[in-house]
C-alpha positions in Angstrom: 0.0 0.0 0.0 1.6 3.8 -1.2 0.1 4.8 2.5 2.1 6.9 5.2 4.7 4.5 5.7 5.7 3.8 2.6 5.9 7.8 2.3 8.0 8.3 5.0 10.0 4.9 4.2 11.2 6.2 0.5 10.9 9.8 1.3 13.2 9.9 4.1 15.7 6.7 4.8 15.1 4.8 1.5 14.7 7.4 -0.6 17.7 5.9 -3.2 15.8 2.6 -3.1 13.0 4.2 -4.6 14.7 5.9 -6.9 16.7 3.1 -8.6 13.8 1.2 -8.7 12.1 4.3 -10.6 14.9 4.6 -12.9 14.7 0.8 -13.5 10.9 1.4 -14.5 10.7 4.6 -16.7 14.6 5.0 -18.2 14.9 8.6 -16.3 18.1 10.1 -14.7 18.8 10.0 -10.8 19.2 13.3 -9.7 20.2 14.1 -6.3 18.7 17.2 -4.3 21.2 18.9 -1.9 19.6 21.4 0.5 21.1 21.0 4.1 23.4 17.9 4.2 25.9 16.7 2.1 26.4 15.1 -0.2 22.6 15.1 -0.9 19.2 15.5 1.5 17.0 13.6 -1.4 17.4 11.1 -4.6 14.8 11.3 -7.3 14.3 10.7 -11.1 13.6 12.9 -14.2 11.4 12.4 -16.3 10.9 15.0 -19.3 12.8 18.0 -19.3 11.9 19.4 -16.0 9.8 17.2 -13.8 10.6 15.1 -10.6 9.3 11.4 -9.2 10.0 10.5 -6.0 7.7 8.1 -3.7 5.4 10.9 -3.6 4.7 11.3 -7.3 6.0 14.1 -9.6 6.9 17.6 -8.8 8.5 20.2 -11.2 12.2 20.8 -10.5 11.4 24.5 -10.1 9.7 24.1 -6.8 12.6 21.8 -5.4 14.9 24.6 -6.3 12.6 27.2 -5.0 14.3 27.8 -1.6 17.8 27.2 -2.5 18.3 23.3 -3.1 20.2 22.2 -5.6 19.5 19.5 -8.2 22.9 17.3 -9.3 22.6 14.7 -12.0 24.2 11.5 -10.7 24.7 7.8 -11.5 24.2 4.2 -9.9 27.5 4.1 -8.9 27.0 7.4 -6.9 23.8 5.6 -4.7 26.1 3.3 -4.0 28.9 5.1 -2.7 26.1 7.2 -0.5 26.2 3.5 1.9 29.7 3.0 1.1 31.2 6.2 2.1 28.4 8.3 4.1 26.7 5.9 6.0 23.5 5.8 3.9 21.6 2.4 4.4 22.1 0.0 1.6 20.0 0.5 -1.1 17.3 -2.2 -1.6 15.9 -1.2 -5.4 13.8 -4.4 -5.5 11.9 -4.0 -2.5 10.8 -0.8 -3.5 9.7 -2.2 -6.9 6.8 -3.4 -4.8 5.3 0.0 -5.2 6.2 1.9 -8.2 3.6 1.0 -10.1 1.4 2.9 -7.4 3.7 5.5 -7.9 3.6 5.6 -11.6 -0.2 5.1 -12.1 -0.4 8.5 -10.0 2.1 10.2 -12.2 0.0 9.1 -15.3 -3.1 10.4 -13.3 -1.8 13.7 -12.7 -2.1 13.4 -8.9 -1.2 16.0 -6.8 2.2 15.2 -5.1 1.7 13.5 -1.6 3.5 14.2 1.6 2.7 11.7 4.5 -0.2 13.0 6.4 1.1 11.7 10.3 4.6 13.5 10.0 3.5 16.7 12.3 1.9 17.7 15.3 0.5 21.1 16.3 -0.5 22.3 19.9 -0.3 25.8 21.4 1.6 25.6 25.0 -0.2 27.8 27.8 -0.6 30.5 25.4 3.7 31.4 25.5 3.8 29.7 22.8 2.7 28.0 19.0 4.6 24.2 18.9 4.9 22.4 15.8 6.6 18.9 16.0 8.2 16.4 13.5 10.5 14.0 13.1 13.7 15.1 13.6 15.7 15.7 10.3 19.2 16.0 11.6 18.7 12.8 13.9 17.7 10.5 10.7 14.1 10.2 12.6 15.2 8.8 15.8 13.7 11.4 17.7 10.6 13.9 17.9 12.0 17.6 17.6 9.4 20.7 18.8 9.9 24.2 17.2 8.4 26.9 18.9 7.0 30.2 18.1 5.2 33.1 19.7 1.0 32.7 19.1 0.5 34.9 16.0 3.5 35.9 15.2 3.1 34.5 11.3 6.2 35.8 10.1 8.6 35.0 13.3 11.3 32.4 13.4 10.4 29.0 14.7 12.6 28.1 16.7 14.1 24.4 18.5 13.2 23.9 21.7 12.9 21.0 22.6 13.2 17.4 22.0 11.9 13.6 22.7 14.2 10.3 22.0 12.4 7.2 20.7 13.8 4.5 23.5 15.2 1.6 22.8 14.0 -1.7 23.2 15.1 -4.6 24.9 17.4 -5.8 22.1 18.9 -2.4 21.7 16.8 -0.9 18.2 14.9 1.9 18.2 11.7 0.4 16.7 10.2 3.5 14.6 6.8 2.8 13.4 5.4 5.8 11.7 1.7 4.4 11.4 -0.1 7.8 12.2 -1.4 6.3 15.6 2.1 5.8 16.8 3.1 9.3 15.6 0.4 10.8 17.7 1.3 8.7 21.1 4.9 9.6 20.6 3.8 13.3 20.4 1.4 14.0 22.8 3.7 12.1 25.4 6.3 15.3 24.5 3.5 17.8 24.5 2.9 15.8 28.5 6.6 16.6 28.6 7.0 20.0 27.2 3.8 21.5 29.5 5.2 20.0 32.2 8.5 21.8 32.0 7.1 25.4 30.0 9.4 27.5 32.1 12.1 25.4 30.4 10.6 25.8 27.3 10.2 29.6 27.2 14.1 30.0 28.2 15.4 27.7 25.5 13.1 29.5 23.0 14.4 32.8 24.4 18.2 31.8 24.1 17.4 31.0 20.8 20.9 29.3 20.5 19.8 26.5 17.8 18.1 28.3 15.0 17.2 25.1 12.9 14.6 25.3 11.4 11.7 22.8 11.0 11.8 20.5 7.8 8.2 21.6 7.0 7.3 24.6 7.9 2.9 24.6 9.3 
């Protein structure tokens, strides 16, 4: 099923899986999108002159440039190298095979691009502050990370205040299941956690010392 894991599974951590296997199906080049890590944040495939497939379905390259990424044209032997050399998981091109013709037949339908639907939570926090929560981008998803912002402030910074770990289990793995009913346990026991500790909150979000900002913005 193209649901919210398999979103999350071949937009985030397998994202060169799907993209070999995409290039397998329609002949298109692998591109690689660099926007805040290196070498790349994203692998996709062209198609035509300037659109996009990922997991998701097709986007036009203009919007992935929009806000500064950068689009490099790259080769099999580069998805490799991304396990070899910078720790990516190996990819696994015929496992994501299982889904590319759900990918494809909404390509061919024109569907709108999809983005998973469980990746965020939103919750205002004794009325200091606007929170907005996702999986953490610079922790490869092993943790929930809240951004905070001041209530209607639409143009301010958000800004990191606060995070939750995903616990490992008894074998050691963090066991990540990102099923929109899990997303929403893991996140209302960190909004427990963050009203429980707001003075906390408010002085990290005043100190403003990490300015990332979130991966998708409400």
């Amino acid at each position: 099923m193209l649901d919210d894991r398999a979103l999350l599974a071949f937009g985030m951590g397998q994202c060169h899986s799907m993209a070999l296997a995409l290039q397998r199906a329609t002949g298109g080049a692998l591109v690689g999108l660099t926007e805040q890590q290196t070498p790349f944040d994203h692998v996709l495939v062209r198609i035509g002159e300037a659109r996009l497939i990922d997991v998701g379905g097709a986007r036009p390259a203009a919007e992935l440039t929009a806000s500064g990424g950068r689009l490099t044209d790259i080769d099999a032997d580069t998805v490799v190298a991304l396990s070899t050399d910078h720790g990516w998981e190996p990819p696994q091109p015929d496992l994501a095979a299982l889904w590319t013709d759900a990918v494809l037949g909404a390509v061919e339908r024109g569907d709108p691009h999809r983005e998973p639907t469980c990746f965020t939570y939103d919750f205002a926090l004794d009325g200091i502050l606007d929170i907005h929560v996702e999986w953490s981008y610079v922790d490869t998803g092993e943790r929930l990370t809240a951004f905070g912002r001041r209530p209607g402030d639409a143009t301010g910074r958000w800004v990191r205040c606060g995070v939750h770990s995903i616990k490992p289990d008894a074998s050691g793995l963090r066991i990540i299941d990102f099923a929109p009913g899990a997303f929403r346990r893991h996140s209302r026991r960190m909004e427990e956690l963050l009203r429980a500790s707001s003075d906390a909150v408010m002085a990290r979000f005043l100190e403003a010392a990490d300015q990332q900002q979130p991966l998708r913005v409400p």
